[in-house]
PDB file of N, H, CA, C and O in Angstrom:
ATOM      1  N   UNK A   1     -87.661  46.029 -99.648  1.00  0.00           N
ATOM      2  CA  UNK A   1     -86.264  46.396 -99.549  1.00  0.00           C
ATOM      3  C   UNK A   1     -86.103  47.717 -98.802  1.00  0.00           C
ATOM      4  O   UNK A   1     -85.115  48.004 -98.127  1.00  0.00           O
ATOM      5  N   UNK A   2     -87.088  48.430 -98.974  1.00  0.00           N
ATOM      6  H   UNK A   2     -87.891  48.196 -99.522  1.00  0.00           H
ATOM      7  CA  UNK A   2     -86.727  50.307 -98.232  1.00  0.00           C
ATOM      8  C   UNK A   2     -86.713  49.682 -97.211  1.00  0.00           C
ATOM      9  O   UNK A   2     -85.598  49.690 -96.690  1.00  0.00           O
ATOM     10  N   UNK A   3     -87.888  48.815 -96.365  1.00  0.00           N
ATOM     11  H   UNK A   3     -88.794  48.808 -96.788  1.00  0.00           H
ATOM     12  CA  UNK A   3     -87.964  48.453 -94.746  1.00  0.00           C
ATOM     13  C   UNK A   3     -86.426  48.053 -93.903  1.00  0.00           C
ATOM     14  O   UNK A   3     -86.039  48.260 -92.752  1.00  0.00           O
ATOM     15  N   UNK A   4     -85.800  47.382 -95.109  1.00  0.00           N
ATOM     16  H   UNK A   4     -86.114  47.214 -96.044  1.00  0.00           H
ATOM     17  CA  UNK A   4     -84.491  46.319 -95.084  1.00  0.00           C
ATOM     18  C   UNK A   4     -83.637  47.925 -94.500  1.00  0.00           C
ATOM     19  O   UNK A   4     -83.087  48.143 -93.420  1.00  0.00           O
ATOM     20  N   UNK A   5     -83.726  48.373 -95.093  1.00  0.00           N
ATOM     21  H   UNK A   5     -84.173  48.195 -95.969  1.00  0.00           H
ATOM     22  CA  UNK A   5     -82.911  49.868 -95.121  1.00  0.00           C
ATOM     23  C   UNK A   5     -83.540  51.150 -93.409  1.00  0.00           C
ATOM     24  O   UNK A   5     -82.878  51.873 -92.665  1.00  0.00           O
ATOM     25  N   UNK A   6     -84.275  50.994 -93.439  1.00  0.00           N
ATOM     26  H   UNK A   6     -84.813  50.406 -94.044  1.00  0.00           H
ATOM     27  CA  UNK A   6     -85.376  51.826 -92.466  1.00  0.00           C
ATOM     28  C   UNK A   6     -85.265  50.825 -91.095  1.00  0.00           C
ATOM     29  O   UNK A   6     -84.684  51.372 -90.157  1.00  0.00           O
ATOM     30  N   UNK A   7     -85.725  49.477 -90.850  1.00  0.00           N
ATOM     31  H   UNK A   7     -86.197  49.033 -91.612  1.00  0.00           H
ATOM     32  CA  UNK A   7     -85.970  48.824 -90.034  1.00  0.00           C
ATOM     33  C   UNK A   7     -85.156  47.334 -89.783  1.00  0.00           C
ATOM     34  O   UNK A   7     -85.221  46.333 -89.069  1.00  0.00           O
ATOM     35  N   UNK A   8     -84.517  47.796 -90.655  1.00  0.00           N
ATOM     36  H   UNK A   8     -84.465  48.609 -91.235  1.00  0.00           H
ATOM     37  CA  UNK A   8     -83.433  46.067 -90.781  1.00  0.00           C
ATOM     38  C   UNK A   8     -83.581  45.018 -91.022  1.00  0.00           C
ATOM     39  O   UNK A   8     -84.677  44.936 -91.576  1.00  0.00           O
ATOM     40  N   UNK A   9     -83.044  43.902 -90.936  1.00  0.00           N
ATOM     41  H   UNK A   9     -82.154  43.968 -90.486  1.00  0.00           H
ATOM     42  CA  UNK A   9     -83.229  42.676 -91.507  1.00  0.00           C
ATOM     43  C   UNK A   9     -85.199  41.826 -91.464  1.00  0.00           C
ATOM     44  O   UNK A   9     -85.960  41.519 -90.547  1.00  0.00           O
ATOM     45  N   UNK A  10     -85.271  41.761 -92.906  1.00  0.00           N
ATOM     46  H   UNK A  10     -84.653  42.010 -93.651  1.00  0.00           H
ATOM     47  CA  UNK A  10     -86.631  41.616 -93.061  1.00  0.00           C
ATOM     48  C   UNK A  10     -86.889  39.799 -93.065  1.00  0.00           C
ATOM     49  O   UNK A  10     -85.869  39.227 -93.450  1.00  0.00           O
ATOM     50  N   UNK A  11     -87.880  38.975 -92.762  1.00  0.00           N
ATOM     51  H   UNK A  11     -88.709  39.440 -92.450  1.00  0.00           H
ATOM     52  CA  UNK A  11     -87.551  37.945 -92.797  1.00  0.00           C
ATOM     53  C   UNK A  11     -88.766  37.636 -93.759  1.00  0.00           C
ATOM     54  O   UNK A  11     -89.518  38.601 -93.895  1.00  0.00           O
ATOM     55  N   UNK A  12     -89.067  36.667 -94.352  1.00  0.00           N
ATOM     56  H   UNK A  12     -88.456  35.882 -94.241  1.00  0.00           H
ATOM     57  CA  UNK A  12     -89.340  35.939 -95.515  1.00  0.00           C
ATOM     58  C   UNK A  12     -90.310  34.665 -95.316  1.00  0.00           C
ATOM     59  O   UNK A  12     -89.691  33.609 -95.444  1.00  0.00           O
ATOM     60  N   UNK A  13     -91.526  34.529 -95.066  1.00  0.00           N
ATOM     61  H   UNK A  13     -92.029  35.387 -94.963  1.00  0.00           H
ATOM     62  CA  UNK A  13     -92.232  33.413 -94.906  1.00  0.00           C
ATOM     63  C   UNK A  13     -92.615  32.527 -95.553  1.00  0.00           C
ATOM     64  O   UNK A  13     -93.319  33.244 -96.263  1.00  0.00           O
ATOM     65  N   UNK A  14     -92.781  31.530 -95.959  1.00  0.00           N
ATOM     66  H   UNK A  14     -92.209  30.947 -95.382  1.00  0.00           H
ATOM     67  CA  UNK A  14     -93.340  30.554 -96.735  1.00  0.00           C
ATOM     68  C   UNK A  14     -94.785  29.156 -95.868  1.00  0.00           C
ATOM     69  O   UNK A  14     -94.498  27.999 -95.558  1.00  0.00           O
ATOM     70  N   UNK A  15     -95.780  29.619 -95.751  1.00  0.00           N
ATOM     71  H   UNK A  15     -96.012  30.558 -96.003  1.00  0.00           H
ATOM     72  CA  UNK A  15     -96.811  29.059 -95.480  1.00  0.00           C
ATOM     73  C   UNK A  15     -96.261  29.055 -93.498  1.00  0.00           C
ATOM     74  O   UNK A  15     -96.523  28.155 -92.701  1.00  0.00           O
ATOM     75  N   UNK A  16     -95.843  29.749 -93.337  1.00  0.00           N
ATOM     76  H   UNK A  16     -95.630  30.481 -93.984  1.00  0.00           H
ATOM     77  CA  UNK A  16     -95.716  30.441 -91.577  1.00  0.00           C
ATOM     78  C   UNK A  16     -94.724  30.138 -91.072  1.00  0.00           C
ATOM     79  O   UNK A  16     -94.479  30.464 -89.911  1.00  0.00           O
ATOM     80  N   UNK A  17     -93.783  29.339 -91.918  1.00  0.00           N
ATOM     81  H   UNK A  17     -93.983  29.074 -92.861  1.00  0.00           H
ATOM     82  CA  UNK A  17     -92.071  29.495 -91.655  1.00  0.00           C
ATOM     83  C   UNK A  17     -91.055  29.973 -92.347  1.00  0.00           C
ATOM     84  O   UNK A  17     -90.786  30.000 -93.548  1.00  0.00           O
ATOM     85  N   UNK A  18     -90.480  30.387 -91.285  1.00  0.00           N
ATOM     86  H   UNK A  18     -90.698  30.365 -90.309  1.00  0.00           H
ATOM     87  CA  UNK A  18     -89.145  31.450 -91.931  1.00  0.00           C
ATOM     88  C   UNK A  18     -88.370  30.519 -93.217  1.00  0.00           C
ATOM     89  O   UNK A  18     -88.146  29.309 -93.253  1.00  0.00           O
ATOM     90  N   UNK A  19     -88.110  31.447 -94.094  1.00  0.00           N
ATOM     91  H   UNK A  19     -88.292  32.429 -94.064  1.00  0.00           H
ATOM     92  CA  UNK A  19     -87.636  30.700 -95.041  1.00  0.00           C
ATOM     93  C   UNK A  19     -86.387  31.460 -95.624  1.00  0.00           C
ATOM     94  O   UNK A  19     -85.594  30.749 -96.241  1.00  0.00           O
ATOM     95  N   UNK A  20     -86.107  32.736 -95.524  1.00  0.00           N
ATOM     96  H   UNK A  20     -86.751  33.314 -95.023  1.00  0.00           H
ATOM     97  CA  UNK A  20     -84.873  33.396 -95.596  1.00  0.00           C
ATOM     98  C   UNK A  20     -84.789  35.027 -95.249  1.00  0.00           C
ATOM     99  O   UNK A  20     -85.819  35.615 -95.578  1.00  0.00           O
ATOM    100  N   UNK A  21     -84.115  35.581 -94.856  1.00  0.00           N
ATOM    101  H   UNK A  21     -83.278  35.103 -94.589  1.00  0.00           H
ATOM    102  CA  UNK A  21     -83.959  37.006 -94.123  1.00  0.00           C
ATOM    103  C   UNK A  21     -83.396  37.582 -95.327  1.00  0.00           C
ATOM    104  O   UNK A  21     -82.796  36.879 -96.140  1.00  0.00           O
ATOM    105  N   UNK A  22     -83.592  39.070 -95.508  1.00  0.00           N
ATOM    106  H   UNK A  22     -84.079  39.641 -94.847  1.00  0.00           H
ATOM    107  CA  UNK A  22     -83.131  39.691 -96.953  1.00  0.00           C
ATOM    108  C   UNK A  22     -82.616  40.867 -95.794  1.00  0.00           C
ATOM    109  O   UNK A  22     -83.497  41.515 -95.229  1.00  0.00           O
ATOM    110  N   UNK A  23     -81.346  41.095 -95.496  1.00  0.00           N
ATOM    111  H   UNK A  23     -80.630  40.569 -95.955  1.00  0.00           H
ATOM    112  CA  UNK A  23     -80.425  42.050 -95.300  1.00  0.00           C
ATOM    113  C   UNK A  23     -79.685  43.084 -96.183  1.00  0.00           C
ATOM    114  O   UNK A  23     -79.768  43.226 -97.403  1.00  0.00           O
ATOM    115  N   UNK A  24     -79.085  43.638 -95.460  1.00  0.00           N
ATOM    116  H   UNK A  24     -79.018  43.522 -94.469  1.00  0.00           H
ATOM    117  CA  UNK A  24     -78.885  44.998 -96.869  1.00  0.00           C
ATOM    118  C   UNK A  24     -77.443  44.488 -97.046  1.00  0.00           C
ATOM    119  O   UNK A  24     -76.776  43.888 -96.203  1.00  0.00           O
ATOM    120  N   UNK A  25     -77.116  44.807 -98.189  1.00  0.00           N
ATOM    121  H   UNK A  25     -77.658  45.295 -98.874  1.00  0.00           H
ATOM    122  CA  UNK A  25     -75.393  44.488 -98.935  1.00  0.00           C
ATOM    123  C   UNK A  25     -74.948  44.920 -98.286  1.00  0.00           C
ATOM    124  O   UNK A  25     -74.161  43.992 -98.095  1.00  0.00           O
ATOM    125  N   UNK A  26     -74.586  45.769 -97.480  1.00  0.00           N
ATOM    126  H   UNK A  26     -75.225  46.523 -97.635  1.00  0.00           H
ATOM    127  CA  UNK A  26     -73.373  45.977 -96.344  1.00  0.00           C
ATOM    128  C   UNK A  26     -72.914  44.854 -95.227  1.00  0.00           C
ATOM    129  O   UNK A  26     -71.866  44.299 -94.898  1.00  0.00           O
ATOM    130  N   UNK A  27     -74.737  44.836 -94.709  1.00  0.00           N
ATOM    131  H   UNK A  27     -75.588  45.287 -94.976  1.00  0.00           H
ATOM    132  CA  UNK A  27     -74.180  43.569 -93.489  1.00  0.00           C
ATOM    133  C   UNK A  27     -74.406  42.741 -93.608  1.00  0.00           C
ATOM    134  O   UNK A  27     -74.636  42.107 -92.578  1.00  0.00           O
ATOM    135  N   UNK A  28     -74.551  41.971 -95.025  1.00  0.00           N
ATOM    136  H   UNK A  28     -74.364  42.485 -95.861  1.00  0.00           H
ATOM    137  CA  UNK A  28     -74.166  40.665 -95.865  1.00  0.00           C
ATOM    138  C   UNK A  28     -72.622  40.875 -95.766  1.00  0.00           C
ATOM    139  O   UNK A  28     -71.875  40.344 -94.944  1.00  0.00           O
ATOM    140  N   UNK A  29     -72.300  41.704 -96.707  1.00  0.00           N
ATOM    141  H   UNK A  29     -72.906  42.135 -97.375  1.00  0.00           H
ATOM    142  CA  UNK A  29     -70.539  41.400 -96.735  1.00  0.00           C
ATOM    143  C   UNK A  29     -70.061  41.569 -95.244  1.00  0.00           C
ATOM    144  O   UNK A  29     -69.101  40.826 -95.041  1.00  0.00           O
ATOM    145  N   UNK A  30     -70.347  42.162 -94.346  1.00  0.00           N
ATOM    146  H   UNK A  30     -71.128  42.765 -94.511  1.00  0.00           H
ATOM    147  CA  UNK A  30     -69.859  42.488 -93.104  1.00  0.00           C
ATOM    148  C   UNK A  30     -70.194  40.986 -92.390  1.00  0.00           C
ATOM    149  O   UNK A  30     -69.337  40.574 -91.610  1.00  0.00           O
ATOM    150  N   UNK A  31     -71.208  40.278 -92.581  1.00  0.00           N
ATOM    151  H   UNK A  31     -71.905  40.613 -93.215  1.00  0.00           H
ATOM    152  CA  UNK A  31     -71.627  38.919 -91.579  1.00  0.00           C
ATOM    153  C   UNK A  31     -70.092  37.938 -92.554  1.00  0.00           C
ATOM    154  O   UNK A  31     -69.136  37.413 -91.982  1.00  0.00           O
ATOM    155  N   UNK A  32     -70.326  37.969 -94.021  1.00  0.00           N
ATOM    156  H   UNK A  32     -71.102  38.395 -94.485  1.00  0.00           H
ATOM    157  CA  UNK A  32     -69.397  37.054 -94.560  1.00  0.00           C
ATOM    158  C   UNK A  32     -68.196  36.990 -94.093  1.00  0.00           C
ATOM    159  O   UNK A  32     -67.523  35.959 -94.111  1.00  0.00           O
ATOM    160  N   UNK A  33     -67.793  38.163 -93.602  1.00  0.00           N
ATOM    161  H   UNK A  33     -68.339  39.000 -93.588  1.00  0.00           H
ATOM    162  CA  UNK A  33     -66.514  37.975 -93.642  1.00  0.00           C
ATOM    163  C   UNK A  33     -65.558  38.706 -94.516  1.00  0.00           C
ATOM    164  O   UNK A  33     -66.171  39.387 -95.339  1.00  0.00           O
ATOM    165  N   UNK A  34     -64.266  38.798 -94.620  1.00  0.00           N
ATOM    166  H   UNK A  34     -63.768  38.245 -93.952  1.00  0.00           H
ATOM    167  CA  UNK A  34     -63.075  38.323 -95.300  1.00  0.00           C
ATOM    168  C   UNK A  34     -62.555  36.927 -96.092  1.00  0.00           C
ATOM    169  O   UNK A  34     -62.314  35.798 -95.665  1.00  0.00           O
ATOM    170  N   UNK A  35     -62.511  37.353 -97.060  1.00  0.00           N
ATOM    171  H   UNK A  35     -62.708  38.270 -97.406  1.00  0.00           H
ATOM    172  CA  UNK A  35     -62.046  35.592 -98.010  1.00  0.00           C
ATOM    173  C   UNK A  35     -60.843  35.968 -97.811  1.00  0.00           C
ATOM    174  O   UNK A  35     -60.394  35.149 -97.008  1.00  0.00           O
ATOM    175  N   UNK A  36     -60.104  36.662 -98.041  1.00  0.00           N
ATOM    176  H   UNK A  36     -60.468  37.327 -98.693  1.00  0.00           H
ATOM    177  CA  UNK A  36     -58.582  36.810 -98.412  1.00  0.00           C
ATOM    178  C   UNK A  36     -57.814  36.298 -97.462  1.00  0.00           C
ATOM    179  O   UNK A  36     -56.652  36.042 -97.777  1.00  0.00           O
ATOM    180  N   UNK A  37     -58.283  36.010 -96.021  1.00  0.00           N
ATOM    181  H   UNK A  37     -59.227  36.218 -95.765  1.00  0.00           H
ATOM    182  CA  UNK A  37     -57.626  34.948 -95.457  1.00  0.00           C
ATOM    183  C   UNK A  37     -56.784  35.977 -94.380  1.00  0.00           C
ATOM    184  O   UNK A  37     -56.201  35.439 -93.439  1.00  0.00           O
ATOM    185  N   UNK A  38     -56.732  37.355 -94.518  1.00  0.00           N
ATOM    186  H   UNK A  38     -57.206  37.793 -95.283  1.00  0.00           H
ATOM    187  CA  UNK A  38     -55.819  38.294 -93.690  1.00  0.00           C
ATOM    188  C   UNK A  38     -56.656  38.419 -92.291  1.00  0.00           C
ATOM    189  O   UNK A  38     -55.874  38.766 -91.406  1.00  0.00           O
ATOM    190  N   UNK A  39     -57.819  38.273 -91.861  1.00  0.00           N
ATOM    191  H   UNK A  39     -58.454  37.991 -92.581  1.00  0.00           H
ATOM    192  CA  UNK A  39     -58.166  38.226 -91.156  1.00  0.00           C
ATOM    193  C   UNK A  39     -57.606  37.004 -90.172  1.00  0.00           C
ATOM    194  O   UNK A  39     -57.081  37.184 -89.073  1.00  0.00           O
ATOM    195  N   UNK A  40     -57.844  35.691 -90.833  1.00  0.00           N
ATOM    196  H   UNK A  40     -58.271  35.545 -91.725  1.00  0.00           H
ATOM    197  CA  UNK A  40     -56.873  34.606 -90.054  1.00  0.00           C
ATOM    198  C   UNK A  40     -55.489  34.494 -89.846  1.00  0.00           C
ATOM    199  O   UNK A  40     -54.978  33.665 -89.093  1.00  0.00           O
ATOM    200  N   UNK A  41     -54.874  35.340 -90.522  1.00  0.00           N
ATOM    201  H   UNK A  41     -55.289  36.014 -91.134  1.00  0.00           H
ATOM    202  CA  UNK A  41     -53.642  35.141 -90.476  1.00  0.00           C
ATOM    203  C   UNK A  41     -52.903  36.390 -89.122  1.00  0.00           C
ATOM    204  O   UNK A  41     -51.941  36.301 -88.358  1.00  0.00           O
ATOM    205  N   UNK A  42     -53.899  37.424 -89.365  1.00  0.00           N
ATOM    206  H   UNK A  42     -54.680  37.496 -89.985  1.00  0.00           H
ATOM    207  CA  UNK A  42     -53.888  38.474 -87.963  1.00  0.00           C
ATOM    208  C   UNK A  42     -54.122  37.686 -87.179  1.00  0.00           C
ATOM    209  O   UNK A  42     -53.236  37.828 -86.336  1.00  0.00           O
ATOM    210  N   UNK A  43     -55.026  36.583 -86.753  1.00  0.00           N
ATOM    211  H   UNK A  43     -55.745  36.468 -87.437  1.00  0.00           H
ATOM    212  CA  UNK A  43     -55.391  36.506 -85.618  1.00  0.00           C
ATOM    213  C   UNK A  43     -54.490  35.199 -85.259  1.00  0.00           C
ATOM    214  O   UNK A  43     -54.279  35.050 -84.055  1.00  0.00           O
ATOM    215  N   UNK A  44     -54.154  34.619 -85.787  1.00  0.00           N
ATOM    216  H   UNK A  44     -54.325  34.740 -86.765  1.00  0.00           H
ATOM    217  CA  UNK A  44     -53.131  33.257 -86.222  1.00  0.00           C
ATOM    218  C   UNK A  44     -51.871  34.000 -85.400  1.00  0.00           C
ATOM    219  O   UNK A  44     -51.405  33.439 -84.408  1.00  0.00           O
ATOM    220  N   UNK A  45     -51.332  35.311 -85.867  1.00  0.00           N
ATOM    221  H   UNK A  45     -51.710  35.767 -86.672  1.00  0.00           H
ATOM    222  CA  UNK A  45     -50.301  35.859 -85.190  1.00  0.00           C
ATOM    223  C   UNK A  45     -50.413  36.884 -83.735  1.00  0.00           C
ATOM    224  O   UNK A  45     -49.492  37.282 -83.022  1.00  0.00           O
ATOM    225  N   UNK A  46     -51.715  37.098 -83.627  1.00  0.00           N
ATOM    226  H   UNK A  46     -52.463  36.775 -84.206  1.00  0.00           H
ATOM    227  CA  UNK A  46     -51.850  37.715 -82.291  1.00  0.00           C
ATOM    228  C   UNK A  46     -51.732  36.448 -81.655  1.00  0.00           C
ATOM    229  O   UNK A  46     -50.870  36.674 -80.806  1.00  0.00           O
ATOM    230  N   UNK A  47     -51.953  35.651 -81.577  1.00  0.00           N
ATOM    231  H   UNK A  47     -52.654  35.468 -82.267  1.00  0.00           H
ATOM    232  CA  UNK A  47     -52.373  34.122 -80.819  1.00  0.00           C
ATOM    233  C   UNK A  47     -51.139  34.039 -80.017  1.00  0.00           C
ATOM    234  O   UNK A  47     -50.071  34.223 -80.601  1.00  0.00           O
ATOM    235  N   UNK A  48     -51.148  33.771 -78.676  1.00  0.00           N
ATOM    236  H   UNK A  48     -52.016  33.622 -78.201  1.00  0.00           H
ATOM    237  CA  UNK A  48     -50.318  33.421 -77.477  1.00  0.00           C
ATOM    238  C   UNK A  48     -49.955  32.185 -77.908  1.00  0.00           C
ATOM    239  O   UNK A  48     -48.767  32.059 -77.612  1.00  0.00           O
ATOM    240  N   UNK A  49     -50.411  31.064 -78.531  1.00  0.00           N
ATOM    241  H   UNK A  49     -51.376  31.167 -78.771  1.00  0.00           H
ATOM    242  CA  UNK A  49     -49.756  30.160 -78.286  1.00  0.00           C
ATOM    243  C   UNK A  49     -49.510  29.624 -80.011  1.00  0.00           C
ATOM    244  O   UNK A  49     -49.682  28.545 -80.578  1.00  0.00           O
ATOM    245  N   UNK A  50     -49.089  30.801 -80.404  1.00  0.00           N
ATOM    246  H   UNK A  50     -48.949  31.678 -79.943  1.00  0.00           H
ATOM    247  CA  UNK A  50     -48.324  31.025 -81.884  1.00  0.00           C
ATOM    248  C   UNK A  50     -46.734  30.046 -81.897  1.00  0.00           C
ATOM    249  O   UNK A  50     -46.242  29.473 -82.869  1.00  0.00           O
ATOM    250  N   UNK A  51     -46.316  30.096 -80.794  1.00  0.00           N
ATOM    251  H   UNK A  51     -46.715  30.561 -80.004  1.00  0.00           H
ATOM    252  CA  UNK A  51     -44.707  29.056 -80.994  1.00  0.00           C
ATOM    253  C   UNK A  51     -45.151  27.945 -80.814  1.00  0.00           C
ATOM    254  O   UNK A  51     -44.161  27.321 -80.432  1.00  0.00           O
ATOM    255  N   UNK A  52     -46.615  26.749 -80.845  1.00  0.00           N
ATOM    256  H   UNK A  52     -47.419  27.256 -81.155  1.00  0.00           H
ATOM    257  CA  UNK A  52     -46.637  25.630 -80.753  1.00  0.00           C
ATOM    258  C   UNK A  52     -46.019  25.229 -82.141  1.00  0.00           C
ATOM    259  O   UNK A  52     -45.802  25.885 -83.159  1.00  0.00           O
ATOM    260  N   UNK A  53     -45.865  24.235 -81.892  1.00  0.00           N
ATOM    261  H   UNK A  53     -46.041  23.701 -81.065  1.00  0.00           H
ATOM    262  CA  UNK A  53     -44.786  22.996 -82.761  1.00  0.00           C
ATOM    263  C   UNK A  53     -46.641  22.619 -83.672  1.00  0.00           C
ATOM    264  O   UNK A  53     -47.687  22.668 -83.023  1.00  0.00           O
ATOM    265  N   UNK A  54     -46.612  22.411 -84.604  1.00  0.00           N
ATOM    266  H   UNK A  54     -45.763  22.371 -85.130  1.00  0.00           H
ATOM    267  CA  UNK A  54     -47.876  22.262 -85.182  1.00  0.00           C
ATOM    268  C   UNK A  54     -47.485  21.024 -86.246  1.00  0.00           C
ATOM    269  O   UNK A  54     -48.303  20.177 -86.605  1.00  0.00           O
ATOM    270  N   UNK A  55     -46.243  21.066 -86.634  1.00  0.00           N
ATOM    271  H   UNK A  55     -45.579  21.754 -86.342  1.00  0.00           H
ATOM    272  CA  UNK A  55     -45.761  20.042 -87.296  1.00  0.00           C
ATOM    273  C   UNK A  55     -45.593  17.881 -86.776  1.00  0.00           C
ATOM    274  O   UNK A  55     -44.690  17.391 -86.097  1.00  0.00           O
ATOM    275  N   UNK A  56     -46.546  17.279 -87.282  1.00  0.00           N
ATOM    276  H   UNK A  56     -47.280  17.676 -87.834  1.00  0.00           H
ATOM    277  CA  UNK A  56     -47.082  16.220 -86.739  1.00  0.00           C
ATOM    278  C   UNK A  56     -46.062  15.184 -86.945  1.00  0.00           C
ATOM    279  O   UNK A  56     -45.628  15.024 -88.086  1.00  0.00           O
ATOM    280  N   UNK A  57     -45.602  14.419 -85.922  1.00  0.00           N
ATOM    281  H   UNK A  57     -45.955  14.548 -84.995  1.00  0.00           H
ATOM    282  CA  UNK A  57     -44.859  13.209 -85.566  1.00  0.00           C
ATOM    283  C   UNK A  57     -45.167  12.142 -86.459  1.00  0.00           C
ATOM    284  O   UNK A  57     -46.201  11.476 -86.504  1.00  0.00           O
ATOM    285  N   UNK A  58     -43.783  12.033 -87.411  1.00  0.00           N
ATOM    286  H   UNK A  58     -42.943  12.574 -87.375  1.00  0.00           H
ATOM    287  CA  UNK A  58     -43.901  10.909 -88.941  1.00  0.00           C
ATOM    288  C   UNK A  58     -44.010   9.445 -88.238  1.00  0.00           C
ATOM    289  O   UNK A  58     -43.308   9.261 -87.244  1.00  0.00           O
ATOM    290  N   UNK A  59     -44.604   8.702 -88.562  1.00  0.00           N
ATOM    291  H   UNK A  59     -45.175   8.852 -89.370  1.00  0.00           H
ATOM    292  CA  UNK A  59     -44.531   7.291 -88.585  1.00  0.00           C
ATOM    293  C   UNK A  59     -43.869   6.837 -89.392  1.00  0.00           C
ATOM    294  O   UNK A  59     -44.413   7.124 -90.459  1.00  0.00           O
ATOM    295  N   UNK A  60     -42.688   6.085 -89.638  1.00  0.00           N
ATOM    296  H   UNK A  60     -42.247   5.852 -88.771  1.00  0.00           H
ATOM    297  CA  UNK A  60     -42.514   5.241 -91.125  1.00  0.00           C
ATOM    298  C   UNK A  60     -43.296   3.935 -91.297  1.00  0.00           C
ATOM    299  O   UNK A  60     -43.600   3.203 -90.355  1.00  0.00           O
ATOM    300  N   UNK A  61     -43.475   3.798 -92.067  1.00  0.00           N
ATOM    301  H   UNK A  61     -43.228   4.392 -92.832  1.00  0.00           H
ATOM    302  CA  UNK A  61     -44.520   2.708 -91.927  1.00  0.00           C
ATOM    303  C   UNK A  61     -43.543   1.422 -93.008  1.00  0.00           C
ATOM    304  O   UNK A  61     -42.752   1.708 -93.906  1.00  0.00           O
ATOM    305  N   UNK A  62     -43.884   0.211 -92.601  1.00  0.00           N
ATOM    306  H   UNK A  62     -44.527  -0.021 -91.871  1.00  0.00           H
ATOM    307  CA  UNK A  62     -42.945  -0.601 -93.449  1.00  0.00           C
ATOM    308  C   UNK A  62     -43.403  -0.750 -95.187  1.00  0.00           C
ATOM    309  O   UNK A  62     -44.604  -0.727 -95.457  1.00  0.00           O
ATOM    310  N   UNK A  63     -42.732  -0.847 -95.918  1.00  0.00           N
ATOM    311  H   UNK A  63     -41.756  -0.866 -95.699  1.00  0.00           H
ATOM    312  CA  UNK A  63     -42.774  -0.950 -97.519  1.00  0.00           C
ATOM    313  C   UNK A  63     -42.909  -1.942 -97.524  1.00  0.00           C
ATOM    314  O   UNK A  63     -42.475  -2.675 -96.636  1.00  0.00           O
ATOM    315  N   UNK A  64     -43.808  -2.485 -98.904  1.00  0.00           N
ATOM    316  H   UNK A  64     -44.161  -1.889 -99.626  1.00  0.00           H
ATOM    317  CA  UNK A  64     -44.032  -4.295 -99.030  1.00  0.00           C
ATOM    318  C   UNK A  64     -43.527  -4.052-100.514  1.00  0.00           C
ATOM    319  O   UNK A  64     -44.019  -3.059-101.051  1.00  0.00           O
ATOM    320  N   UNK A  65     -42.849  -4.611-101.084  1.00  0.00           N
ATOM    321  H   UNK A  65     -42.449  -5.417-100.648  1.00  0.00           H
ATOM    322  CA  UNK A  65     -42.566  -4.967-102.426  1.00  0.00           C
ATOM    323  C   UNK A  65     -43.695  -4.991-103.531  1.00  0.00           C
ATOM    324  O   UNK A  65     -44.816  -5.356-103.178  1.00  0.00           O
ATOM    325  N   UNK A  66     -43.522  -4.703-104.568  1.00  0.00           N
ATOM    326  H   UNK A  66     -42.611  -4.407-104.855  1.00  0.00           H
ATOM    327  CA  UNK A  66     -45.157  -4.696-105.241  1.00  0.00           C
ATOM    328  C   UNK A  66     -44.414  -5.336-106.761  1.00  0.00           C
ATOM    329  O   UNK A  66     -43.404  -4.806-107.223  1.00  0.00           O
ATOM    330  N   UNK A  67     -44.897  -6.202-107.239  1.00  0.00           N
ATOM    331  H   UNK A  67     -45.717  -6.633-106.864  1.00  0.00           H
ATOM    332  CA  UNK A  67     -44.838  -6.861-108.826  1.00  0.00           C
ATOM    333  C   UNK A  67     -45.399  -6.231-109.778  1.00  0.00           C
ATOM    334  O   UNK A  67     -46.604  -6.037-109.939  1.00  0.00           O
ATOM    335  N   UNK A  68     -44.330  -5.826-110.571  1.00  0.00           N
ATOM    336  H   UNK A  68     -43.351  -5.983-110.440  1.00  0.00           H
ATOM    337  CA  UNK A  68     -45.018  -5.192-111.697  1.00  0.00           C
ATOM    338  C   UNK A  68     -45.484  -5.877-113.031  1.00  0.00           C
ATOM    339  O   UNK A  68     -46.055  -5.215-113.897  1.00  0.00           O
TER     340      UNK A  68
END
């Protein structure tokens, strides 16, 4: 873990293949992301083509009678 800290992301072998990288808690949460969704919603509204119509064209479809 100090190396993780000193030299960065350390990787993890299992019989001579990589099997998982141990990064430090910062740029774990920093690779994850945002959950809260404000990140998409910034970028949702910077977006040039923010006035598309996104709302999808109804079909009615015909009703069949059903016996109860």
């Amino acid at each position: 873990m100090r190396r993780v800290r000193s030299e960065g992301p350390q990787r993890v072998t299992v019989r001579g293949r990589d099997e998982v990288v141990i990064v430090a808690a910062e740029e774990y949460n920093r690779l994850k992301g945002d959950r809260t969704g404000e990140a998409l919603v910034a970028a949702m509204q910077a977006s040039p083509h923010r006035n598309i119509e996104l709302e999808p064209d109804r079909v009615r479809l015909p009703v069949r009678g059903v016996e109860l």
